[in-house]
N, C-alpha and C positions, 0 to 999 in steps of 0.2 A: 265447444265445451263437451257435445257428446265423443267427439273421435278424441278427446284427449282422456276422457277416463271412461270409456267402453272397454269391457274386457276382451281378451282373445275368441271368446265364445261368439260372441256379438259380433265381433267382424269378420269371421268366417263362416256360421252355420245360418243356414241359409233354411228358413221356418217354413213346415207344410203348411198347405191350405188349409181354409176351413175344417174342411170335411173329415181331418186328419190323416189324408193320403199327401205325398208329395205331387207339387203343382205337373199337371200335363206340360210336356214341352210342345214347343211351335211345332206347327208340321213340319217345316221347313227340317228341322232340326231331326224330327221323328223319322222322316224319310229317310235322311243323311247316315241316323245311326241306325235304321230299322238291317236287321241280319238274319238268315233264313236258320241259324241255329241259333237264336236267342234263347237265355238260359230261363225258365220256370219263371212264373209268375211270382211266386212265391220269395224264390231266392233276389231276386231283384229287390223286390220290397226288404228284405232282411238286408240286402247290400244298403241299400240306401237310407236304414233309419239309424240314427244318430242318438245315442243317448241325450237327454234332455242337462244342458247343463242348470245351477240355481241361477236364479235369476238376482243378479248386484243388485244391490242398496242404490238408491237414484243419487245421483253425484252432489245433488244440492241439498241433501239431506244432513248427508257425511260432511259436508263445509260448514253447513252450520251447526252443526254438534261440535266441531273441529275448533270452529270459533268462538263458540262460548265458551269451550273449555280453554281455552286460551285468553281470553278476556277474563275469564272469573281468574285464574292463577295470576294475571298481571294486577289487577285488584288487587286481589290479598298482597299480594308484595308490596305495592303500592301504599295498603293501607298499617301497616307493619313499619313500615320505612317514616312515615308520615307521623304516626302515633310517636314513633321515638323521638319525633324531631320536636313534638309539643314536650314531650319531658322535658327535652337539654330545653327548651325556650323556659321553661319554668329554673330550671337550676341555673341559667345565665341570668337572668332576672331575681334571682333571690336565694339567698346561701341555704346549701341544702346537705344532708349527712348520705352519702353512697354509699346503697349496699348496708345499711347499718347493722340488720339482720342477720347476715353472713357471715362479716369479720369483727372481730373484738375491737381493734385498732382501726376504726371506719373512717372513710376521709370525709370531711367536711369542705366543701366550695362551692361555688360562685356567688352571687350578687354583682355580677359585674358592672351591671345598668339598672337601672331601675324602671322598666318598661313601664310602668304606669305612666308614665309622662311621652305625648305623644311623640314630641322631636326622638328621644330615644327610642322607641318604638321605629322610627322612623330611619335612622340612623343602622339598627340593627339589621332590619330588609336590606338595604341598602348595600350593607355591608356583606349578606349572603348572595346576592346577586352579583358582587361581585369576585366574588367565590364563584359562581356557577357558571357563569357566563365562559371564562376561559375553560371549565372543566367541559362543560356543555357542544363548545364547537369542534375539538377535534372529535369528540364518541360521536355527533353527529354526521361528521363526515364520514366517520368511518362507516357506520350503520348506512345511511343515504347518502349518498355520493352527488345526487342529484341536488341536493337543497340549495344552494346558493343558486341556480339555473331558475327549481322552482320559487323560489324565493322573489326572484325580480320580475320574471313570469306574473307573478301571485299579484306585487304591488304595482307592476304596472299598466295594468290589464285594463279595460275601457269601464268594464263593472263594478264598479269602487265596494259594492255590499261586503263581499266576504271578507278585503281587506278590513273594512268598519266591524266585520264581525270578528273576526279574528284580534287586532287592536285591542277591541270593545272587553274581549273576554279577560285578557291583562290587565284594562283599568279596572275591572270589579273581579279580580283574583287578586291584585296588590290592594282594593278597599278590605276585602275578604282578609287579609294578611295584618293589615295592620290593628284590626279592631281584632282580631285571635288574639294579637300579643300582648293586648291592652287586657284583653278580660282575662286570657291565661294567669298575667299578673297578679288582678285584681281577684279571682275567687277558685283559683286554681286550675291545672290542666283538666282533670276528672270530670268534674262541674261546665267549665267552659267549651271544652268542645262536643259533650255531650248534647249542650243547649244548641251551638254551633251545625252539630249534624240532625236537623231538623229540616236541614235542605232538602230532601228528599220528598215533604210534603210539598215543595214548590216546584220542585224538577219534574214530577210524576205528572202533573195537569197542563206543565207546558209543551210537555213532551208531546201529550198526544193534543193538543190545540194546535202546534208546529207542526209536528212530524206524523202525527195519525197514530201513534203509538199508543193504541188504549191501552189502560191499564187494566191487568187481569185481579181476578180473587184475591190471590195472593199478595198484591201490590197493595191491594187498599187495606188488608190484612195488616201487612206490617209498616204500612204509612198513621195507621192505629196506635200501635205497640210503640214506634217512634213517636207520637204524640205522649204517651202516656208514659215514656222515661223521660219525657222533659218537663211533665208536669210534676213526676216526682222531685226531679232533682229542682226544680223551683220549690218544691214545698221539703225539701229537706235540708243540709246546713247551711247554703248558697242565702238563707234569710240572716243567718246570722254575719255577711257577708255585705260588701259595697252592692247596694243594689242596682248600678248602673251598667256594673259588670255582667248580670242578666240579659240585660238591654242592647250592649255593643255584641254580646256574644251572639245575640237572637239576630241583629244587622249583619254579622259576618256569614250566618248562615247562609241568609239572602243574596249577600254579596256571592255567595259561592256557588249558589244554584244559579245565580245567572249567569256567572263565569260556566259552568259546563253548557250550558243552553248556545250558548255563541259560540263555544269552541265547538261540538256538534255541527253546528252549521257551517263550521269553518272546514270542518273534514270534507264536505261536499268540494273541494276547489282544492286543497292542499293537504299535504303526509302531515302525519303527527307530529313528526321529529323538527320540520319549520315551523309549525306550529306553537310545538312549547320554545325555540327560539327568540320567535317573536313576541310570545306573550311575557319571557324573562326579558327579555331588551325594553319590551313596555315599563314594566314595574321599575327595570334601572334608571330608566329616563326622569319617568316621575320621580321617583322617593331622589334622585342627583338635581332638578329642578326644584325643590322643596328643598333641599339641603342648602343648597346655594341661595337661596332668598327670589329666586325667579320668579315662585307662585305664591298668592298671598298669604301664607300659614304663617302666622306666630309657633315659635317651636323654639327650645329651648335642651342642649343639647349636654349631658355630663355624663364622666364613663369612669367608674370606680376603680377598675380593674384592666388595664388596655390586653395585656397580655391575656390573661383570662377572655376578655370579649375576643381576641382577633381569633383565640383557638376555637372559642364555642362556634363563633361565626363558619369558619373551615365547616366543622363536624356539619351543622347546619345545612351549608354549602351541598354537602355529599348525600345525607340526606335528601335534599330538596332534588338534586338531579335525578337519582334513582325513584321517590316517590309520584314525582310527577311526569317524567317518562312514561314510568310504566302506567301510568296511569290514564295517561293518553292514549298510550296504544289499546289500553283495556276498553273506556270510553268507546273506541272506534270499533272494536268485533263485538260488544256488548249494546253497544248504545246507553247515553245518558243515565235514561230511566233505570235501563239493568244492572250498570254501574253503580249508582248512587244507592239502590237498596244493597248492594256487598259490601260496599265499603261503610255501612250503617254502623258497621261491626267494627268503627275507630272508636268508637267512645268507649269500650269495653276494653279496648284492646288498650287505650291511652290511661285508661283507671287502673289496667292491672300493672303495665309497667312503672304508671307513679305510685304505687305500692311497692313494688317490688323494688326500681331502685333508688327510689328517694322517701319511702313511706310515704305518701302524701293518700293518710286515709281517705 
């Protein structure tokens, strides 16, 4: 690591001693060059001193400045991409007026399903996974060329842990998934994922119980101020609202802070880009298991609009791959903890575009 980013300075100038003279050479050497017109004492010393060049920044310094700057940008993308996607989940779920603000002649659409009901709920994951899934494996090859190598590497390896953790994190990112779409439905995008991103009070104390990552001033500072937007938004219109909707919203949070806790642990053994593979192939499996009667769920399945659903579903789709990409990759130069307090800034960002393009004060 040092010969790959030392500068030219560093691998040629060759530092006096101590004392601030240049080191004595060997005798051997002294004898060899010793010359009976040797030039002044003086001009010698002047030949051989070397302007002092600055001394670089330490190379581990610069990567991790490097990387959090690259982790916070993948975040924000992340959580942009993500917030847009709880809107369309709300406009696919319940006819809504677009843009109304802007144009005179505003379009009015969707209700396409009725996500309150959980087979629907169900049916819709289902349906954007498989949206993603084909979108997903060629960008991943092209990005990591390696993943199907790592990939079989990963599950078939003698230490079954990572694979369970990895797995693990898809089954409580599709529990995470389905109870958003439930509550989205029932008391809105604003409200719901607001209560939702409370994850962050549970990711911050696992982090450093697993990983050693104490939390700083600033962590419990705005693990506070997250507390205290979801006590507001419980004590403001969400009462006049299914109060159950609070409840599934507050379990998806959970559901999602243990979904980053296990994929974290899964980064230890495997790239991101297999990662989010595997944990979309998880979600398809289950929500295609449950669809088909395999697993014991009563569920009950109707779609108002098929055309309407298969397009939201797409948009979703695209969505879903760009948000949680990047989001992976952000997780990994950030880490969880640092993750999870950036992306805080979904619920603000998911209120202002259900205002802006569906008004949903």
């Amino acid at each position: 690591v040092a010969s790959r980013y030392s500068s030219p300075a560093e691998s040629f100038y060759t530092p006096p001693s101590g004392n601030g003279r240049p080191a004595a050479p060997h005798p051997r050497e002294a004898h060899q060059t010793r010359h009976p017109e040797s030039p002044p004492a003086s001009a010698t010393l002047s030949s051989l001193t070397i302007p002092a060049a600055p001394l670089p920044l330490p190379a581990k310094s610069k990567k991790e400045f490097s990387n959090f700057q690259l982790g916070l940008l993948l975040v924000l993308i992340s959580t942009a991409a993500l917030s847009f996607h709880n809107v369309v989940v709300r406009v696919i779920g319940r006819e809504s007026v677009i843009l109304g603000w802007l144009f005179q002649d505003a379009l009015k659409t969707g209700g396409f399903i009725d996500l309150t009901s959980l087979g629907n709920s169900l049916l819709l994951l289902w349906w954007r996974m498989l949206v993603v899934l084909p979108l997903m494996i060629p960008v991943a090859m092209f990005l990591y060329p390696a993943i199907w190598r790592d990939i079989r590497r990963f599950l078939t390896a003698r230490d079954r842990r990572p694979a369970f953790n990895v797995i693990g994190s898809g089954c409580f990112l599709f529990l995470s998934q389905i109870l958003i779409y439930v509550a989205i439905a029932q008391i809105g995008p604003g409200p719901a994922v607001t209560i939702m991103f409370m994850y962050p009070i549970v990711t911050v104390p696992l982090a450093w119980f697993l990983f050693g990552d104490r939390p700083t001033t600033l962590r419990w500072v705005v693990m506070g101020v997250i507390m205290l937007g979801v006590a507001l938004t419980r004590l403001g219109p969400v009462n006049s609202m299914p109060g159950g909707g609070v409840l599934i919203a507050m379990t998806a949070g959970v559901g999602f802070a243990l979904y980053l806790i296990l994929m974290q642990l899964g980064f230890k053994k495997l790239h991101p880009i297999p990662v989010s593979l595997i944990q979309f192939f998880t979600i398809f499996v289950i929500t295609s298991l449950i669809l088909i009667g395999l697993l014991p769920v009563p569920i009950q399945v109707q779609v108002n609009n098929p055309v309407g659903f298969v397009i939201g579903g797409i948009v979703l789709g695209i969505l879903t791959l760009v948000g949680y990409l990047t989001n992976n990759f952000g997780v990994r130069f950030m880490g969880a903890a640092r993750a999870s307090i950036v992306a805080s800034s979904g619920p603000a960002v998911t209120a202002l575009l259900g205002l802006v393009v569906i008004n949903d004060s």
